[in-house]
C-alpha positions as CSV (number, residue, x, y, z in Angstrom):
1,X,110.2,108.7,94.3
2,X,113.2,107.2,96.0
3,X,110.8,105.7,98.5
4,X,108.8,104.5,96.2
5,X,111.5,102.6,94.2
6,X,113.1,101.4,97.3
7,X,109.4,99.4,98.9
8,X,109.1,98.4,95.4
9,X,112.4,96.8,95.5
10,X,112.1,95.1,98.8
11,X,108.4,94.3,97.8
12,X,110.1,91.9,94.4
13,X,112.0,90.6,96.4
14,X,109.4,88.7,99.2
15,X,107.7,88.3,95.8
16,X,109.8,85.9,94.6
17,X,110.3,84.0,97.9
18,X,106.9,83.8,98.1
19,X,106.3,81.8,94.8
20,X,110.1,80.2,95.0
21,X,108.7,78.4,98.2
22,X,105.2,77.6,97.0
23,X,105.4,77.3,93.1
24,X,108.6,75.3,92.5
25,X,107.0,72.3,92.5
26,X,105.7,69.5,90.6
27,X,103.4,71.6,88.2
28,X,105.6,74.8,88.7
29,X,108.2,76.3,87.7
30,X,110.2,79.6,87.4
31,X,111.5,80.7,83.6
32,X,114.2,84.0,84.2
33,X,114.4,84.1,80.4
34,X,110.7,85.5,80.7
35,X,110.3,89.4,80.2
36,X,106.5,89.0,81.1
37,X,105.2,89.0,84.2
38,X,103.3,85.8,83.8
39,X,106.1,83.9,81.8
40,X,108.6,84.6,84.5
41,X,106.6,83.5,87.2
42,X,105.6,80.4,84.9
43,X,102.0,81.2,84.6
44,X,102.6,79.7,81.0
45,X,104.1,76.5,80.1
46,X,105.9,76.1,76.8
47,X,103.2,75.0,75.1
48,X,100.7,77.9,76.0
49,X,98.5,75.8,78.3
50,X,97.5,77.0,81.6
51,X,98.3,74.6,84.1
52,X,96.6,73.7,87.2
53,X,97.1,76.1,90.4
54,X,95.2,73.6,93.0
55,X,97.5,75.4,96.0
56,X,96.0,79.0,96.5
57,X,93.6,81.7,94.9
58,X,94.2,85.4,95.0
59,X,92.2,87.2,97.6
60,X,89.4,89.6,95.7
61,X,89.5,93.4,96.5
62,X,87.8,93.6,99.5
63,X,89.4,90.5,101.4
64,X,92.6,92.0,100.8
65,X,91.3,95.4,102.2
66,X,89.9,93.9,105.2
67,X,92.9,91.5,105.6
68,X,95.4,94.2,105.9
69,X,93.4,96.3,108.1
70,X,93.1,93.7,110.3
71,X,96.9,92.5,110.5
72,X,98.3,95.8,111.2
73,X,95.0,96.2,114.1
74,X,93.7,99.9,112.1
75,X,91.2,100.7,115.1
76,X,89.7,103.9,112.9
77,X,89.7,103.8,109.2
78,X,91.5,107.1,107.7
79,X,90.7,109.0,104.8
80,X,94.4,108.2,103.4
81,X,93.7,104.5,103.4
82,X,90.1,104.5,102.5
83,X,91.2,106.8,99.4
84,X,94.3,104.6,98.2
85,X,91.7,101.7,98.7
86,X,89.5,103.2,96.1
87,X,91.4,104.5,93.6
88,X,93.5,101.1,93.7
89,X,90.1,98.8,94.0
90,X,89.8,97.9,89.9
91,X,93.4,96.5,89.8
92,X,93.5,94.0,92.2
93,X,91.2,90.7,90.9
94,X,87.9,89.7,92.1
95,X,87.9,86.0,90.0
96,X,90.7,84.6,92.3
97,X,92.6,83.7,89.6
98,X,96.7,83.8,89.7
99,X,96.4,84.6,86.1
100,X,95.3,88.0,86.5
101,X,98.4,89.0,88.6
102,X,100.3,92.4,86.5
103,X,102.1,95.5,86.9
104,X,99.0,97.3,87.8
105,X,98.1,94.5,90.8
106,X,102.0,94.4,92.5
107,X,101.7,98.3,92.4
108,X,98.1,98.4,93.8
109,X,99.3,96.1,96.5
110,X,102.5,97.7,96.7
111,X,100.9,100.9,97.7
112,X,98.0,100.1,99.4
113,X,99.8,98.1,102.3
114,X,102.3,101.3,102.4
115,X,99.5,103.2,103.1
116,X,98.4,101.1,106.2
117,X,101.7,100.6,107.4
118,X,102.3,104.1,107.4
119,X,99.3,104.3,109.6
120,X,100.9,101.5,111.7
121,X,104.1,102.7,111.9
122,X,102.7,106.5,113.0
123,X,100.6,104.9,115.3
124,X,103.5,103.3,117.1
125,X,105.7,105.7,117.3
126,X,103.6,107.8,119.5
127,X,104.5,105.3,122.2
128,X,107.0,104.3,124.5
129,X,109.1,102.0,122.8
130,X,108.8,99.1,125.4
131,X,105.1,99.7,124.9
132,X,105.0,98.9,121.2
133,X,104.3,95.6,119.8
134,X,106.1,95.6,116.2
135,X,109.2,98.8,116.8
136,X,110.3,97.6,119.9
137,X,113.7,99.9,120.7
138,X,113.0,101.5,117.6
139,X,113.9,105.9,118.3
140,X,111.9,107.6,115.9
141,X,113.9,110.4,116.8
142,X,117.6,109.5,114.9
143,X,117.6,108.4,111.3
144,X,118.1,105.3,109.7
145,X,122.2,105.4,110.8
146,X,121.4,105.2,114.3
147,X,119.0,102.2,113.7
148,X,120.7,98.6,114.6
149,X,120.5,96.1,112.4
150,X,119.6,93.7,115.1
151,X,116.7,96.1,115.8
152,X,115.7,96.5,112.4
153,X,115.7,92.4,112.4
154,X,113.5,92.5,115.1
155,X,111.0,94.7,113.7
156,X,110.9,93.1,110.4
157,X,110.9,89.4,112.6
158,X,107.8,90.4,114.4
159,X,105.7,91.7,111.8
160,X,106.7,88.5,109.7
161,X,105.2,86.2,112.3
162,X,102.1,88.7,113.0
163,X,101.2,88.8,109.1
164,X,102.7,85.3,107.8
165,X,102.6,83.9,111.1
166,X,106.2,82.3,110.8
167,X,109.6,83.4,111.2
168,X,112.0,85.2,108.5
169,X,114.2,82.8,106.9
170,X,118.0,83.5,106.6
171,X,117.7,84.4,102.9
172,X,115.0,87.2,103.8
173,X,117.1,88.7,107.0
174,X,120.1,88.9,104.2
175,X,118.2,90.4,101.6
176,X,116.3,92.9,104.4
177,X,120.0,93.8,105.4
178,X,121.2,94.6,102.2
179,X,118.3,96.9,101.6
180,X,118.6,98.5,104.8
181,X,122.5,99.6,103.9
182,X,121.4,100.4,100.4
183,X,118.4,102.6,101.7
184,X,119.9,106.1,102.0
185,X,121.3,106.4,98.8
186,X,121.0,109.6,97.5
187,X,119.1,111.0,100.3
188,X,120.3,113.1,103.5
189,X,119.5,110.5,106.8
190,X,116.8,112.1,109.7
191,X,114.4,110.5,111.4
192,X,111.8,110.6,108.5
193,X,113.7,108.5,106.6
194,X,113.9,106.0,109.9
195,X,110.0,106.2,109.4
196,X,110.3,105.8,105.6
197,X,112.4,102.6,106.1
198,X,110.0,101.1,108.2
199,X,107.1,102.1,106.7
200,X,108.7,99.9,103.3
201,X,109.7,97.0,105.5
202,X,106.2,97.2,106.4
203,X,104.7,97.4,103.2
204,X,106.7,94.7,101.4
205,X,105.7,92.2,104.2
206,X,102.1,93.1,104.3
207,X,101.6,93.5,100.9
208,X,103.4,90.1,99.7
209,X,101.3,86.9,98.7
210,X,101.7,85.2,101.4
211,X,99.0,87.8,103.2
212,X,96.5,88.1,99.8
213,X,96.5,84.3,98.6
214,X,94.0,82.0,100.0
């Protein structure tokens, strides 16, 4: 459950980003005094008319499948991931339309991309770490304590600009920092919780909307 709460956390967070850089706008806008979903991403104006989204669609079920497969390079399809996939499928939106963005669509996301990054991240580790492309000096054998964070920077840097295809801004190193030192709250550190860490970082990265919009 901690996990879980923590990728969700970090998961908001490039949330926001995401529509902070491509929604505040002309025709955009962000309203904090929202408790909905859709009002506090200002999918409603004031006067309860849907306005024009000409910038980006959501991806349907299936491209969002086959796009995270193919960023984090899953050579074999596993049980695990085809199983999340399925029982996930119905909440993410086959219409393309930003409207139909809810609790149940973050979480499918949310969880789905922790499922292939948890592929990724196991598939990684099993190498040397000069040989890896995304955990580069990364020892999966120490927990989170023992884990840098100019290493975790790295980690998090790379997959940005393999998924998003551009660098972390300052704002997102800051907040990935702060999530980092807030991670082992409550829990005893070991080197599954290094994988645990990583395996969120992952998640929230893959999973945002700048991977599943169009």
């Amino acid at each position: 459950m901690k996990f879980f709460k923590s990728l969700l956390t970090l998961f908001a967070l490039f949330t926001l980003i995401f529509w902070y850089q491509n929604c505040s706008q002309p025709g955009f806008y962000l309203d904090l005094n929202q408790k909905s979903l859709a009002g506090f991403f200002g999918l409603s104006d004031p006067l309860n008319e849907k306005p024009s989204y000409p910038h980006f669609n959501l991806m349907s079920a299936n491209q969002v499948y086959q796009s995270f497969l193919n960023l984090a390079e899953v050579p074999n399809e596993s049980i695990d991931i085809r199983n999340e996939f399925n029982l996930r499928r119905s909440s993410f939106s086959d219409q393309g339309d930003v409207y139909s963005i809810n609790a149940p669509y973050l979480l499918a996301s949310t969880s789905l991309a922790g499922t292939v990054c948890r592929d990724l991240v196991n598939r990684e580790a099993q190498n040397v770490a000069d040989g890896r492309r995304y955990f580069v000096g990364v020892n999966f054998t120490t927990g989170v304590g023992a884990l840098s964070d100019t290493v975790y920077l790295d980690v998090a840097n790379r997959l940005a600009e393999s998924f998003w295809k551009m660098s972390l801004s300052n704002d997102q190193r800051a907040s990935l920092i702060e999530f980092k030192s807030t991670f082992l709250e409550g829990v005893t550190d070991s080197n599954v919780q290094t994988v645990n860490l990583l395996t969120a970082t992952c998640a929230a990265i893959l999973g945002s909307f700048n991977v599943s919009t169009l």
